[in-house]
C-alpha positions as CSV (number, residue, x, y, z in Angstrom):
1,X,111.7,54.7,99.9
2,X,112.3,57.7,102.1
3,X,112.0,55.6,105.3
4,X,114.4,53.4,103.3
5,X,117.0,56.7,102.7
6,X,116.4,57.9,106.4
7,X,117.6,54.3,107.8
8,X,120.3,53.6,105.6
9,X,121.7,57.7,106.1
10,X,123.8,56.1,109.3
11,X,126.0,54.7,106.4
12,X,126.7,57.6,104.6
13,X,128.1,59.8,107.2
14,X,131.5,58.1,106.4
15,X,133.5,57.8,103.5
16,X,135.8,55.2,101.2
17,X,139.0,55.9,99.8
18,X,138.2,55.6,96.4
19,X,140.0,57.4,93.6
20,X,138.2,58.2,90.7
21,X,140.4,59.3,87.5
22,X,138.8,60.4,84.1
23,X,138.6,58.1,81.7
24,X,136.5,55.4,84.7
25,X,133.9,54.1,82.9
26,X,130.4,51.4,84.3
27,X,128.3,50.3,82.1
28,X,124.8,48.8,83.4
29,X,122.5,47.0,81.7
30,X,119.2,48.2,82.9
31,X,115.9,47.8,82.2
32,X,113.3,50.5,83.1
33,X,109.4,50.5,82.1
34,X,109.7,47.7,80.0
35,X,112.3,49.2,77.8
36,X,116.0,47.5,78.0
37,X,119.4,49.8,77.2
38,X,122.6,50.2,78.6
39,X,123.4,53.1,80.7
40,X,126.9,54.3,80.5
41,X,129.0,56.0,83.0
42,X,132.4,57.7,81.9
43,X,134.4,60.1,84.3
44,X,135.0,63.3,82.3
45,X,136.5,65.5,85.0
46,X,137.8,65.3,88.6
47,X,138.2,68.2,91.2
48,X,139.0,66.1,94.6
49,X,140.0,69.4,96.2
50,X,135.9,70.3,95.9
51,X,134.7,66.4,96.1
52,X,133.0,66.7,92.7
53,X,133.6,64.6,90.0
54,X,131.6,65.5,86.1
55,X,130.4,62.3,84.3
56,X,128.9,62.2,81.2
57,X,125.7,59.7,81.2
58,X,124.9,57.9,78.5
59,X,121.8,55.5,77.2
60,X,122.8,53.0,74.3
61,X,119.8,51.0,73.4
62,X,120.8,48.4,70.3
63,X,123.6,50.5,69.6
64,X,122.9,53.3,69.3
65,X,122.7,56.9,71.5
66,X,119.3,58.0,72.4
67,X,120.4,60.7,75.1
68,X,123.3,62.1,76.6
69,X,123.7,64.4,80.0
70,X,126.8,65.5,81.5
71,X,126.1,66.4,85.8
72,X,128.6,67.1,88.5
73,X,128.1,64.5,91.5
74,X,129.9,64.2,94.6
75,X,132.8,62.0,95.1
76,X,132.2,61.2,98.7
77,X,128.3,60.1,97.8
78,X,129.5,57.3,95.3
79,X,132.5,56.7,97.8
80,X,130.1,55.8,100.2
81,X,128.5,53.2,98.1
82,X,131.8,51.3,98.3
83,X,131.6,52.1,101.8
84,X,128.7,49.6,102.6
85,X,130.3,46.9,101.8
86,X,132.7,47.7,104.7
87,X,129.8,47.9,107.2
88,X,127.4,46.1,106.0
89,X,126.6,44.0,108.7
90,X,126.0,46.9,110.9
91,X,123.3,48.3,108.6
92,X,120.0,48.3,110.7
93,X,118.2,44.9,110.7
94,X,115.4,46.1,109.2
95,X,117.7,45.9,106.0
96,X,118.3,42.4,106.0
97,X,122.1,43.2,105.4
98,X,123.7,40.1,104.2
99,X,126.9,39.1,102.5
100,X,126.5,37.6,99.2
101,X,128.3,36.4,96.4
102,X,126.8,36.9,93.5
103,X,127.2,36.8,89.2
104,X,126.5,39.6,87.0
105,X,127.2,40.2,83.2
106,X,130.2,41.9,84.3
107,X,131.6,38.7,87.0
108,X,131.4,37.8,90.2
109,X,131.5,40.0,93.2
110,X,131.0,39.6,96.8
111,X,128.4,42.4,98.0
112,X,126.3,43.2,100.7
113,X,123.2,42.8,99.7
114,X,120.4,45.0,101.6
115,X,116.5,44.7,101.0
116,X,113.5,47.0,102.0
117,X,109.9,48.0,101.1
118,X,109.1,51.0,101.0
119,X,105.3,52.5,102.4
120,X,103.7,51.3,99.1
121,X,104.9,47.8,99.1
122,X,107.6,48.3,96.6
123,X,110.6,46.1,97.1
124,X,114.0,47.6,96.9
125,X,117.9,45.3,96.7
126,X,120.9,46.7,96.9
127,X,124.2,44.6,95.8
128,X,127.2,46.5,97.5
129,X,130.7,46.4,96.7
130,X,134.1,47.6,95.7
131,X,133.7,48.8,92.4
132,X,133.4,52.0,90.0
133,X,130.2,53.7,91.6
134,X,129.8,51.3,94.8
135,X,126.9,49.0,93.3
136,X,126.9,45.6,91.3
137,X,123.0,45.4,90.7
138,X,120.2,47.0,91.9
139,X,116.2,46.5,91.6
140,X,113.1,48.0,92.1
141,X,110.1,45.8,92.2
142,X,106.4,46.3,92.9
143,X,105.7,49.7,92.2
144,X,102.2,51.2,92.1
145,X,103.1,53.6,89.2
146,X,105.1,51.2,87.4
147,X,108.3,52.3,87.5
148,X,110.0,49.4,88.1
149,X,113.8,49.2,87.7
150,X,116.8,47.1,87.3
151,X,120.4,48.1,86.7
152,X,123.2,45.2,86.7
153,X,126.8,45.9,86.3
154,X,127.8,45.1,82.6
155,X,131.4,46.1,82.5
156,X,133.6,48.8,83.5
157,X,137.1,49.9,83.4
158,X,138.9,51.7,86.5
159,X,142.1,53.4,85.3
């Protein structure tokens, strides 16, 4: 994955114009070690002046709360997942960057969809676009520890 990271970083030295607001909420139905939840996103706080926004994560699993964290993330990194979108195409080739269109619980979005491997074989897509938090459905496969992963956009609500 760090190869992955290091390829991809030309992306992320630019920026979307993307303008979070509290009360932005993802949800993402995701499935991680065998275990299905929902992992919710809400935007508690914005401070654009220092590019950090606080969201409050939670995981819902048949309804009800099992954990709850609040961090402070960067604007401009989850700005620049909206960002691929916009350049997809010039994303290295050893991305396979692609435009799709494809369905989700929460619709259907075009993305760019980018695929890589990482050094111990695990397989890693990416579906880009231009929504809350830049992605539409990401998934980890192949893993030698077993940490296999899947997140897809279940709703959200941008204010």
């Amino acid at each position: 994955m760090k190869n992955f990271i290091i390829t991809l970083s030309f992306l992320l030295s630019f920026s979307a114009q993307a303008e979070y607001k509290i009360g932005d909420t993802a949800t993402y139905a995701t499935i991680s070690n065998g275990q299905s939840f929902d992992l919710k996103n809400d935007v508690l706080a914005v401070d654009a002046e220092n590019d950090l926004m606080t969201i409050k994560q939670t995981v819902i699993m048949n309804g009800s709360v099992l954990q709850q964290n609040t961090t402070d993330e960067k604007i401009s990194d989850t700005e620049q997942n909206e960002f691929i979108f916009d350049v997809c195409l010039q994303a290295p080739i050893s991305l396979n960057p692609r435009y799709e269109t494809i369905t989700v619980l929460a619709g259907t979005f075009n993305t760019c969809h980018i695929s890589a491997k990482d050094e111990t074989g695990a397989e890693f897509n990416g579906y880009y676009s231009k929504v809350l938090f830049g992605f539409v459905k990401i998934t980890k496969t192949g893993t030698t520890d077993n940490t296999d992963l899947s997140l897809e956009l279940k709703s959200f609500k941008k204010l």
